[in-house]
C-alpha positions as CSV (number, residue, x, y, z in Angstrom):
1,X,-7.6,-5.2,28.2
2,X,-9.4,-6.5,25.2
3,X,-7.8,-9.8,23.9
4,X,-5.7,-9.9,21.0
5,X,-8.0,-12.6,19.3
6,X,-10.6,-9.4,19.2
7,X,-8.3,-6.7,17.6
8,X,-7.2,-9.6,14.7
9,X,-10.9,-9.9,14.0
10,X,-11.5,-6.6,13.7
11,X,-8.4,-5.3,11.2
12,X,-6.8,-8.5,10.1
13,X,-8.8,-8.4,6.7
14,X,-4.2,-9.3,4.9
15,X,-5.7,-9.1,1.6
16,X,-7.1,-5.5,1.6
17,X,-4.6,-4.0,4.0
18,X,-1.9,-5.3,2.1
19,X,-3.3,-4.6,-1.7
20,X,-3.3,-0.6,-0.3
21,X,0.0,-0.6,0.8
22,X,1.6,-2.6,-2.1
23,X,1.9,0.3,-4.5
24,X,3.5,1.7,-1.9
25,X,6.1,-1.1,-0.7
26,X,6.9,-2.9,-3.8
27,X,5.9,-6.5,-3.3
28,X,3.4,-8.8,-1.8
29,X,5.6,-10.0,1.1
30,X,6.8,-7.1,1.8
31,X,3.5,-5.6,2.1
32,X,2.3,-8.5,4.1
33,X,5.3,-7.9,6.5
34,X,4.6,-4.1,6.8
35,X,0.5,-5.3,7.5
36,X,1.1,-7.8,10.6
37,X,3.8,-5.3,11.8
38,X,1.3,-2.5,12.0
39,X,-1.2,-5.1,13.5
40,X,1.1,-6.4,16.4
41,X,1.8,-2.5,17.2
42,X,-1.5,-2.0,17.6
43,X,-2.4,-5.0,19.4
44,X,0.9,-4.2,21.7
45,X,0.7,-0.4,22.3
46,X,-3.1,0.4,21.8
47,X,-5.3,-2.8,23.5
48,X,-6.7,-0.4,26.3
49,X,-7.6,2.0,23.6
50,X,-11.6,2.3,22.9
51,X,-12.2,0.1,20.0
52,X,-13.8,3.2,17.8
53,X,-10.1,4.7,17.9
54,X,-8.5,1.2,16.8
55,X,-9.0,1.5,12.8
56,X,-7.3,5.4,12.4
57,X,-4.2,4.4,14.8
58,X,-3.8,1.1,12.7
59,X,-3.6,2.8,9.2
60,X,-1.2,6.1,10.9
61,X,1.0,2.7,12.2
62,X,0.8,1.0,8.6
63,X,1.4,4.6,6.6
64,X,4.3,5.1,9.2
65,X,5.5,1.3,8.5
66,X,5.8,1.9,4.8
67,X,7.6,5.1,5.1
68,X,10.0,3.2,7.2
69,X,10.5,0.1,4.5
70,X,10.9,3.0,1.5
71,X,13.3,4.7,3.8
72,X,15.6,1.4,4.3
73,X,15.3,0.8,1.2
74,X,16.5,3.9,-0.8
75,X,19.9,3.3,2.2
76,X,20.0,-0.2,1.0
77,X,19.8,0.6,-2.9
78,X,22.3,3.9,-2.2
79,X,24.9,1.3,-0.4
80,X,24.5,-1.7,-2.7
81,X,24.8,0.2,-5.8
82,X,28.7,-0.5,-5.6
83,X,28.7,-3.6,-4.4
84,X,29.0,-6.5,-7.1
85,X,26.5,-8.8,-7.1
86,X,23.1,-10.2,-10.2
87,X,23.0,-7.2,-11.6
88,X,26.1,-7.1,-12.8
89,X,27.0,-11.6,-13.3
90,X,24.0,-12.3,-15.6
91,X,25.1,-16.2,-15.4
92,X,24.7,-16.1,-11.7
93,X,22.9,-18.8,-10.3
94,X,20.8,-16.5,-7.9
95,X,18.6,-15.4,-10.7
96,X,15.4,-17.3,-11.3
97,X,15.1,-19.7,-14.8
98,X,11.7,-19.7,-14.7
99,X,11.2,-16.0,-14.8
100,X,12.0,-15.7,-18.5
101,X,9.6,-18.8,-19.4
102,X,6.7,-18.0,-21.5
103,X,3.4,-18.6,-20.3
104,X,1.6,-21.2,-22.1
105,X,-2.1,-19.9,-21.1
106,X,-3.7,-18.1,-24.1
107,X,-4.7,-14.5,-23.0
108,X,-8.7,-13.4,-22.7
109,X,-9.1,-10.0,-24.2
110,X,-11.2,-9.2,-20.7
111,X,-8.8,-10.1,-18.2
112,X,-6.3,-8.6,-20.6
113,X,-8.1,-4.9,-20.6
114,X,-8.8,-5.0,-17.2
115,X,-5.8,-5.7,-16.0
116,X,-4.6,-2.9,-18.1
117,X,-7.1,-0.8,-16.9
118,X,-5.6,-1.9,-13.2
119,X,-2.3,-1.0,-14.5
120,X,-3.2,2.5,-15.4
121,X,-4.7,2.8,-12.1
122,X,-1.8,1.7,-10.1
123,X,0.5,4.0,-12.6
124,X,-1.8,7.1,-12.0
125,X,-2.4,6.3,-7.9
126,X,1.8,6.7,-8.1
127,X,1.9,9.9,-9.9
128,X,-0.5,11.7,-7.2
129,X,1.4,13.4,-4.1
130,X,1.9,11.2,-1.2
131,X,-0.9,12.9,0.6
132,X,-3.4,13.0,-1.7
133,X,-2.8,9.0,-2.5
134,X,-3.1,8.5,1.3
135,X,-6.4,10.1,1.1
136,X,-7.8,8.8,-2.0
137,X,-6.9,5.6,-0.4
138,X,-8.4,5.6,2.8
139,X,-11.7,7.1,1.5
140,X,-12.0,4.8,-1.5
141,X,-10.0,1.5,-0.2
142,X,-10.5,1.2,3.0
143,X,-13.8,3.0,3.2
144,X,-13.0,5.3,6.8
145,X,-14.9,8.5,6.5
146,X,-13.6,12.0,6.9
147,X,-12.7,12.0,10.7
148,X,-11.0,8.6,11.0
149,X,-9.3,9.4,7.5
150,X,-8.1,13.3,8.8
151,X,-7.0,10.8,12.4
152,X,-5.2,8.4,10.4
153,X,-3.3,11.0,8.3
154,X,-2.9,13.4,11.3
155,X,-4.4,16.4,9.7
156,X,-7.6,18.3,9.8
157,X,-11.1,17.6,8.3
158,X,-10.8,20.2,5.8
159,X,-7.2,19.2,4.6
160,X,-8.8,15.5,3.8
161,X,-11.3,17.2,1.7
162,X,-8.9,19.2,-0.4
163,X,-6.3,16.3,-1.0
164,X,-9.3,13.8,-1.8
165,X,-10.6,16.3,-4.4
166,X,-7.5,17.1,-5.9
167,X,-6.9,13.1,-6.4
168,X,-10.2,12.7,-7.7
169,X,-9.8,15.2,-10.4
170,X,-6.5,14.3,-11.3
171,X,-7.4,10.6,-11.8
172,X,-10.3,11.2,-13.9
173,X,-8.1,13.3,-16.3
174,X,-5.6,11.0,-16.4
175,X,-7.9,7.7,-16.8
176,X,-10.6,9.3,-18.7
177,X,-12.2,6.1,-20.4
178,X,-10.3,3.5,-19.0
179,X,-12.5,4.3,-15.9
């Protein structure tokens, strides 16, 4: 059994596990949640596994772990729709003051195009099909290779190739020269 102290190590890099599934779960905690979920699964159900299996199980538990979240949320948002609550009380005291405060830090034309630039990424990474995000994803984000990415999406070789291709072409006519 390899110790848990190992596996966290080896995966828990939070920051870029949980900036590749925020897109997907709308929000830093949440995405944080979804991350050391995944991680206990795998420490729990996949110690004993060889450690060159570890990384393709752990992103098919996180993709599988953000399907779940979207999934209880789109219940959530179908049920509460007809319950009263913020949305409809714009004087209730659950909303935040300090979200409509201006900030007082003047704005640098650099940080300012690049985040738009990040913006139009994260817009354009939405538009692609589920798949071919996954893929694009993987390959680019997290660096895996064509096996562990075709493992951690549970389809073949080939199939990785065609969705990464189709993502790259469709990002580069969308961003053009932004990127």
């Amino acid at each position: 059994m390899v110790p848990l102290q190992h596996l966290r190590m080896r995966f828990w890099s939070t920051r870029e596990n949980s900036r590749n599934s925020w897109p997907r779960s709308s929000g830093a905690h949440s995405a944080l949640d979804v991350v050391q979920d995944a991680m206990l699964k795998l420490a729990r159900n996949y110690a004993s596994r060889p450690s060159g299996e570890w990384r393709p199980l752990f992103y098919r538990i996180l993709e599988n772990g953000i399907r779940d979240l979207q999934r209880r949320r789109t219940v959530r948002k179908r049920f509460m729709a007809w319950l009263p609550g913020p949305k409809d009380d714009p004087d209730s005291e659950a909303q935040d003051p300090l979200e409509n405060v201006a900030d007082a830090a003047p704005a640098i034309p650099e940080a300012l195009m690049q985040g738009q630039a990040m913006q139009q990424l994260e817009v354009s990474l939405r538009a692609l099909p589920a798949r071919q995000r996954e893929a694009f994803m993987l390959r680019n984000f997290e660096g895996l290779d064509v096996a562990e990415t075709a493992t951690a999406m549970g389809c073949s070789e080939g199939s990785v190739k065609t969705h990464y291709s189709r993502a790259v072409h469709t990002l580069r006519e969308q961003l053009g020269e932004v990127w």
